[in-house]
N, C-alpha and C positions, 0 to 999 in steps of 0.2 A: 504493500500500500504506500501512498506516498504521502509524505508528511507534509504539515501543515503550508508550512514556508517553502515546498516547493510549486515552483511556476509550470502550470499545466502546457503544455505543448501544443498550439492551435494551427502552427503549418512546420509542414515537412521541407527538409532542403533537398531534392534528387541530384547525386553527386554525379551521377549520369556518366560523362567519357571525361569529366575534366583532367583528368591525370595525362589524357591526349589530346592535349591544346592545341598542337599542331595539327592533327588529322579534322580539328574541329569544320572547316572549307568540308574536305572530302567525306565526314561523315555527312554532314547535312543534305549532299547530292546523291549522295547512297542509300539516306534515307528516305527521301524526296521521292528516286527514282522506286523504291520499294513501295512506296505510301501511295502513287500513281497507278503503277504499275495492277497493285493486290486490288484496289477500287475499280478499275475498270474491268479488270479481269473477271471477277466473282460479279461485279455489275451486269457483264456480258454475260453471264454464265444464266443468272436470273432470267433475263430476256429470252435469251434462247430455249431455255427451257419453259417457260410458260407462255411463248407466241409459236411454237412449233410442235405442229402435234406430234410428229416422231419421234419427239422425245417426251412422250406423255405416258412414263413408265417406272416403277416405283425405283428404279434407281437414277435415274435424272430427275424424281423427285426429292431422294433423298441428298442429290448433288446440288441442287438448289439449295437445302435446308447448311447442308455444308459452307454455301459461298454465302449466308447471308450469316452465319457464324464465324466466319474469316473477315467479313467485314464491321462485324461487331469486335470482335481480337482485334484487330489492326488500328478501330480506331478509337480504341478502349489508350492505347499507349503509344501512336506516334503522333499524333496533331500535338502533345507535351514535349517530347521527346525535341522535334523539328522545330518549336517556339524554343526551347532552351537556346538549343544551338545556334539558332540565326539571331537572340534576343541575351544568349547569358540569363535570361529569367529560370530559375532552378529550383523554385520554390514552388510549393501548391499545399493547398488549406486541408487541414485534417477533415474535415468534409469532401472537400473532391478526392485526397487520397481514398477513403470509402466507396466513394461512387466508382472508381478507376478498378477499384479493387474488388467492386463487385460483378462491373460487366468483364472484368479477365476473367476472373473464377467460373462464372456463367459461361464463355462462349469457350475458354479452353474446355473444362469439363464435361460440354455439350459436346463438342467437336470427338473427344474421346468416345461419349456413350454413343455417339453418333458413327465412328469409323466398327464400333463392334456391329449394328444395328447394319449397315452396307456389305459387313463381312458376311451376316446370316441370308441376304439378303443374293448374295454372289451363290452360296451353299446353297439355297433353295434351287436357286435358276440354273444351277448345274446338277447337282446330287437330286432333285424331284423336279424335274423341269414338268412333266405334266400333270401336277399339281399347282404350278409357279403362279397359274391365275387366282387361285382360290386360295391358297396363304397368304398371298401376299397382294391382298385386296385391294382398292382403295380405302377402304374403313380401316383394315389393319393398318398399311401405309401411317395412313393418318393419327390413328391410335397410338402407332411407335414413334411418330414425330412428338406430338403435345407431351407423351411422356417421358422424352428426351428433354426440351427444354422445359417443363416442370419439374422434375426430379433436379435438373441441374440450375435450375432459378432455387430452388430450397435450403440443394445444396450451399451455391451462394449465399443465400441471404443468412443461413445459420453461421459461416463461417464468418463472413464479412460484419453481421452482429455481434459475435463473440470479440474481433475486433475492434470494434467502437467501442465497447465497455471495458477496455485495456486503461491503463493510463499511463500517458507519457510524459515524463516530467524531463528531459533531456538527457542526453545528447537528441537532437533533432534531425541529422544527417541518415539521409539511408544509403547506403552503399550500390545503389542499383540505380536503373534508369527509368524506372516504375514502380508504383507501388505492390511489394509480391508480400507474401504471410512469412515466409524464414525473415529476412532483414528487419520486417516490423517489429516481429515476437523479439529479436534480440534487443530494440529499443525500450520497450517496456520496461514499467518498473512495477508493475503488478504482476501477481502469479498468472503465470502462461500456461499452467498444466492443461485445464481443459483444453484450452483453444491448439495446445499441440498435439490431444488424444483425438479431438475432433480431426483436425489436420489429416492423422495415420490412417483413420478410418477413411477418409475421404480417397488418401495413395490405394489404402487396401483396396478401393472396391473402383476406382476409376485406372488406377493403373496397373494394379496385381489383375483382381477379376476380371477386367475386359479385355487387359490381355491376352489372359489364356481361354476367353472365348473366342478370340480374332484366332487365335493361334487350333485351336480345334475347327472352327469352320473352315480356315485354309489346310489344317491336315486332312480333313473328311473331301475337300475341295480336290488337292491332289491326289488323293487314293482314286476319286471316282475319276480323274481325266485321265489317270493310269490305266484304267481298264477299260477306257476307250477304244477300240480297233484304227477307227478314221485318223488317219494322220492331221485331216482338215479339220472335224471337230477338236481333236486338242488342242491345234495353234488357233482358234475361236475362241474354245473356254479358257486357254493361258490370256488371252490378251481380254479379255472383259475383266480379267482381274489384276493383271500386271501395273495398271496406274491407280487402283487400291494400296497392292502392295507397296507402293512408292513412298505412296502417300502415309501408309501408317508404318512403315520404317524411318520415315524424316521425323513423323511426332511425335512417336513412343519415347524415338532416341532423345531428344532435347527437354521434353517432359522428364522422363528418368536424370534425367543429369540435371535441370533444377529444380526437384521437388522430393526424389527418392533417398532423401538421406534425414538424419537426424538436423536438428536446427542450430544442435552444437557444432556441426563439422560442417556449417555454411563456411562456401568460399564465393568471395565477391565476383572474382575475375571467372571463374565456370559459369555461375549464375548469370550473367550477363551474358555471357555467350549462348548458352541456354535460351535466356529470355531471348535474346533475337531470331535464333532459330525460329519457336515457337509462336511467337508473338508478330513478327514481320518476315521472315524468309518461309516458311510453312504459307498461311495465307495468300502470300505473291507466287509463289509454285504452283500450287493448288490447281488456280484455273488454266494453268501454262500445261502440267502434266495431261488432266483431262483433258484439253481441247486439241493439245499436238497428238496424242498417243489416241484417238477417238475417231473416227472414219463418220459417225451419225453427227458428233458434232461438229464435225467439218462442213459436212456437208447443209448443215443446219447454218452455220454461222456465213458459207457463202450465199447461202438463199438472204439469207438477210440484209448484208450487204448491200447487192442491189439497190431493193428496196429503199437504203437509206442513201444510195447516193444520187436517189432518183430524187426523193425528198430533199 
C-alpha cells in the first residue's frame, strides 16, 4: 500500500526507442510505413470480403474478423508511438495508459482465440469436407465470432481492471513503447499477486490451450492430406492452409517471447522487440501473406480494381 505522503502517479512516461536517438528519423519512416501499410491492407481485406460474393465463406469471414482485429492492435499503439517520435511527446495519462491497455489485450487475445477458431475451421474443410456446410454454418460462423471477441472483451476488461486499482506512486517511467501488464506490475507499489495469477491464467489458456488446439487441428490436418492418393488434392489442401501456418508461426513466436515468462525475469530490450512483432509487423503481414499466397483473393481484388479506377 502506499503511504500517506506518497504522490499518486497520474501519467506515465513511455521511454519508447530513446536510448536510439539516432535511428529516431529512420524509426518514424518504419513506423509510418508499417502504420500505412497494416491500415490499408486489412482495410482492403474488409472490402473485398464483404463486396464479393466469392468470398462469402466462413473463412474469408473469419479473415475479415482477423483484419478488423489487426486494425484495432495497430492502432491501439502506433498513432502514440509515431506522435512520440516526430513530437518527443512521451508521456500519456494513466487513463489512456488503461484505455491502450485494454484494446491491446482485447484484439491480441482475440486474434489468438481467433487463429485456433481458422485452425478448426481448415480441419473441418479438409478432414469432413462433406459435412463442411453444416458445421460450419453461418449461425455457427457467427456464434464462434461474438464469442471470440466476448470472451476476449472480459478477458480484457478483468485484466485491465485489476490494473487500474494498482497504485502507483513512482518511478513513473515504463521501459516499453506501450502500455503492456509485465513493465506496469513492476511499477506498482501495491500487491500485484492477483493481477499476476490472473495474468498466468490468461498465458495458460490463450497461449498454452490454443496452442495445442492449432497444433492438433494441423496434426489431424496432415495425417488426412497424407492419405490422400491425388497429388492435386494435396498441393490444394497444403496451400489453403500454408498462409494460416504463417500467420500463426509469426504470433505464437512474438506472443511467447513477450508474455510467456514470469514478471521477475522481464527484459526490456526482448519485450520490445516482441511488442513490434506482435503489435505492428504481424498486422502489416497479415493482409500481404493472404492476399499474395491467395488465387480467390487475387482475383477478387482485380475485379475491384476496375471498378474503382472507373470511379
Amino acid at each position: 500500500m502506499a503511504s500517506p505522503n506518497q504522490t499518486m502517479v497520474t501519467e506515465f512516461i513511455l521511454q519508447g526507442f530513446s536510448e536510439h536517438a539516432r535511428l529516431q528519423l529512420f524509426l518514424l519512416g518504419c513506423f509510418l510505413a508499417l502504420y500505412t501499410v497494416a491500415i490499408t491492407g486489412n482495410t482492403l481485406i474488409i472490402v473485398l470480403v464483404s463486396s464479393s460474393t466469392g468470398l462469402h465463406s466462413p473463412m474469408y469471414f473469419f479473415l475479415c474478423n482477423l483484419a478488423t482485429m489487426d486494425i484495432i492492435c495497430i492502432s491501439s499503439v502506433l498513432p502514440k508511438v509515431l506522435l512520440g517520435l516526430a513530437t518527443d511527446e512521451n508521456t500519456i495519462s494513466f487513463q489512456g495508459c488503461m484505455v491502450q491497455l485494454f484494446f491491446l489485450v482485447w484484439s491480441a487475445s482475440s486474434e489468438l482465440l481467433l487463429l485456433t477458431v481458422m485452425a478448426y475451421d481448415r480441419y473441418v474443410a479438409i478432414c469432413f469436407p462433406l459435412h463442411y456446410s453444416s458445421r460450419m454454418s453461418p449461425q455457427m460462423c457467427g456464434a464462434m465470432a461474438i464469442g471470440v471477441w466476448g470472451i476476449c472483451a472480459l478477458n480484457s476488461s478483468i485484466n485491465t481492471g485489476l490494473m487500474a486499482h494498482l497504485s502507483f506512486c513512482g518511478p513513473k517511467v515504463i521501459n516499453h513503447f506501450f502500455c503492456e501488464i509485465p513493465p506496469l506490475l513492476l511499477l506498482s507499489c501495491s500487491p500485484t499477486r492477483v493481477n499476476s495469477i490472473m495474468t498466468l491464467l490468461a498465458d495458460a489458456f490463450y497461449g498454452g490451450i490454443n496452442f495445442l488446439l492449432t497444433l492438433l487441428s494441423y496434426g489431424c490436418i496432415l495425417a488426412s492430406i497424407l492419405r490422400m492418393r491425388s497429388a492435386e488434392g494435396k498441393r490444394k489442401a497444403f496451400s489453403t492452409c500454408s498462409s494460416h501456418l504463417i500467420v500463426v508461426s509469426v504470433y505464437y513466436s512474438s506472443v511467447f517471447c513477450a508474455y510467456i515468462s514470469p514478471a521477475s525475469s522481464y527484459s526490456p530490450d526482448r519485450s520490445k522487440v516482441a511488442g513490434v512483432l506482435y503489435s505492428a509487423l504481424s498486422p502489416t503481414l497479415n493482409p500481404l501473406i493472404y492476399t499474395l499466397r491467395n488465387k480467390e483473393v487475387k482475383h477478387a481484388l482485380g475485379r475491384l480494381l476496375p471498378s474503382l479506377q472507373i470511379r
